[in-house]
TORKOL-4160 file (C-alpha; in steps of 0.2 Angstrom, whole numbers, padded with zeros to 4 digits, m for minus):
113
<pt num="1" X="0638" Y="0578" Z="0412"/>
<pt num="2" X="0624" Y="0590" Z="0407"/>
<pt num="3" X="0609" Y="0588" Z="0418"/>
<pt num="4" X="0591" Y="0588" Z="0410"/>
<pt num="5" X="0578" Y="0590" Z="0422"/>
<pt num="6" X="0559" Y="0582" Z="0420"/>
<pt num="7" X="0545" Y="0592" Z="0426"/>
<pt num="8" X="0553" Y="0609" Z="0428"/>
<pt num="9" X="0536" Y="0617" Z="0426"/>
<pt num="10" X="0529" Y="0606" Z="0437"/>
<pt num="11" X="0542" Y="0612" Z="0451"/>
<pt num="12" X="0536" Y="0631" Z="0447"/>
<pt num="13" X="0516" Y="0628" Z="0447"/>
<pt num="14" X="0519" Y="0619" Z="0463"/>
<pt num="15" X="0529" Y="0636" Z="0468"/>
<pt num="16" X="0516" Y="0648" Z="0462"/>
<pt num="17" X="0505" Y="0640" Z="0476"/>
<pt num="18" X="0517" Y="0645" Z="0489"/>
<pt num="19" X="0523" Y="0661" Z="0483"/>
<pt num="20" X="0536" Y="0664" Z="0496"/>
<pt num="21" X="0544" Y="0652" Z="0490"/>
<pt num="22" X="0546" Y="0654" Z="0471"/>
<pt num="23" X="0562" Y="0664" Z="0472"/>
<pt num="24" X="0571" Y="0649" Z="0478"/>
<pt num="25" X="0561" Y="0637" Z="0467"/>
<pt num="26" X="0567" Y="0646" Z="0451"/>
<pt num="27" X="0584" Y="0648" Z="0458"/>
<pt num="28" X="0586" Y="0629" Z="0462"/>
<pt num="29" X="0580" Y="0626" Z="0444"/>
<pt num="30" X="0591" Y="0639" Z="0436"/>
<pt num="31" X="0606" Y="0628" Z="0446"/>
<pt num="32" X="0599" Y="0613" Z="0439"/>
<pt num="33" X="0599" Y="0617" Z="0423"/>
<pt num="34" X="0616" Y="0624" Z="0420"/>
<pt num="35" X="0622" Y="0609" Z="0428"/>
<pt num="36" X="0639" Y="0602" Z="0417"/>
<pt num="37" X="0648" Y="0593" Z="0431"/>
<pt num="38" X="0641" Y="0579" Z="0436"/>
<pt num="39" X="0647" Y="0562" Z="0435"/>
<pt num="40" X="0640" Y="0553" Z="0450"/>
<pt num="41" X="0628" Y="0556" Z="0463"/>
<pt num="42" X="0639" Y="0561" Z="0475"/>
<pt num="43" X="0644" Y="0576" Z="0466"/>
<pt num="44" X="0623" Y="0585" Z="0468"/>
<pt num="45" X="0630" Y="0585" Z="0486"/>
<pt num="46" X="0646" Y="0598" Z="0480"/>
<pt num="47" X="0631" Y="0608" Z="0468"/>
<pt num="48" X="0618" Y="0606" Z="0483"/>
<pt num="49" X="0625" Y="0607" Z="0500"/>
<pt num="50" X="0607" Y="0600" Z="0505"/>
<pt num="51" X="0603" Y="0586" Z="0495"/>
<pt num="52" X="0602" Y="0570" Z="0500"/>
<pt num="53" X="0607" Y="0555" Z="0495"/>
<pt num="54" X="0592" Y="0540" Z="0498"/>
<pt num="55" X="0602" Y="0527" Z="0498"/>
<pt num="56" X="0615" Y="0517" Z="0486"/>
<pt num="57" X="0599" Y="0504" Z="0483"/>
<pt num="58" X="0588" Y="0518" Z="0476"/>
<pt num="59" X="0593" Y="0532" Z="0463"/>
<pt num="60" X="0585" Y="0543" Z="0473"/>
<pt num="61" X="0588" Y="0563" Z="0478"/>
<pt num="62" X="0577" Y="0574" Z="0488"/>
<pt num="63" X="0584" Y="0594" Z="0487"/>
<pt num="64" X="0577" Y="0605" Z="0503"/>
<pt num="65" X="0570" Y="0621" Z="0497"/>
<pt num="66" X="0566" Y="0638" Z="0503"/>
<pt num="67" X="0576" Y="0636" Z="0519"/>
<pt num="68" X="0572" Y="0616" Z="0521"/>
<pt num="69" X="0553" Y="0622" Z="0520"/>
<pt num="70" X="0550" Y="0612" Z="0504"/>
<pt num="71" X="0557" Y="0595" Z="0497"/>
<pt num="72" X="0558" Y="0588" Z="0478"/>
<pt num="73" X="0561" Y="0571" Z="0479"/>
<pt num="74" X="0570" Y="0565" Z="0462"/>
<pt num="75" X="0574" Y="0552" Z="0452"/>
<pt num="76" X="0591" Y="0551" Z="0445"/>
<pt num="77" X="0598" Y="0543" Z="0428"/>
<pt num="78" X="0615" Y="0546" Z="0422"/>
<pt num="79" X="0619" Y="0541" Z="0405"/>
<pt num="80" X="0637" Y="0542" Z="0400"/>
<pt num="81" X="0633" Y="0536" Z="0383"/>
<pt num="82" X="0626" Y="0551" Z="0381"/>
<pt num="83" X="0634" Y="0563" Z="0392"/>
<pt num="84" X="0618" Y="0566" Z="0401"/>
<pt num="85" X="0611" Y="0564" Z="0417"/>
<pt num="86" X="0593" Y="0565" Z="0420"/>
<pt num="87" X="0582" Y="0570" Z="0434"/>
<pt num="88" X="0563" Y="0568" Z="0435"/>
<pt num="89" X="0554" Y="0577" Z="0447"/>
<pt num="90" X="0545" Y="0563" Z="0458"/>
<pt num="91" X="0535" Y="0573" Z="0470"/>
<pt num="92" X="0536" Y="0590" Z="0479"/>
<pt num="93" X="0529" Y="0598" Z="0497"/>
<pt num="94" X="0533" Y="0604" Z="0514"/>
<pt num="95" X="0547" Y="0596" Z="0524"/>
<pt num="96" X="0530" Y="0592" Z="0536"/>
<pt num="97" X="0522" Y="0581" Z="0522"/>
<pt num="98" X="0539" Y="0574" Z="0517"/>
<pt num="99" X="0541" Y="0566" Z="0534"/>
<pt num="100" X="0524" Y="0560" Z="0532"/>
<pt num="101" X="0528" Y="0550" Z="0515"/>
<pt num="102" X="0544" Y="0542" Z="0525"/>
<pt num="103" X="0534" Y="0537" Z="0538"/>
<pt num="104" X="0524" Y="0525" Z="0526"/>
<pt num="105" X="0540" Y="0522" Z="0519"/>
<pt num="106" X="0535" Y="0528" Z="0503"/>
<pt num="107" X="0548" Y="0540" Z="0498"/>
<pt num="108" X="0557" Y="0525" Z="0489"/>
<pt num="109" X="0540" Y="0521" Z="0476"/>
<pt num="110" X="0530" Y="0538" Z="0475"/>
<pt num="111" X="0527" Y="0545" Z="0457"/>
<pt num="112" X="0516" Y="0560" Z="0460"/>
<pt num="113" X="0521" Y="0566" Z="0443"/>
């Protein structure tokens, strides 16, 4: 299934704040977006060796960027009526910050965007 991502732009202002990492930002987009073959969750683990899975409760996904220095915690549709599976951006920061939000058990409600 083609993959449509939500918030895109907001992935790349967050980048622009942390310019050493906007090279992989853009790159993980660019993956994103060309996306054809996905027909479960499991299968973001084959296109992204780092994402992870947060439960089978939850469709969620959080991708490590830029080295595990960034996380974008997502939210995951897939509709096979249409052949699409859609992934809103949720929130995005440090792998620090991240830890932070699990800690108040948060990564399973937050909607930053």
């Amino acid at each position: 299934m083609k993959v449509h991502l939500i918030k895109a732009k907001t992935a790349l202002e967050y980048a622009e704040k942390h310019a050493a990492s906007l090279p992989s930002f853009e790159e993980w987009i660019y993956k994103v977006e060309r996306v054809e073959s996905w027909e479960k969750p499991t299968d973001m683990k084959n296109t992204f060796a780092t994402a992870s899975l947060l439960g089978s409760s939850c469709s969620r996904v959080f991708f490590d960027i830029g080295g595990n220095n960034h996380r974008v915690l997502c939210e995951y549709y897939f509709n096979k009526k249409i052949d699409t599976v859609t992934l809103f951006i949720k929130w995005i920061g440090t792998h620090a910050e991240y830890d932070k939000l699990c800690k108040r058990g948060e990564q399973f409600t937050v909607d930053d965007f």
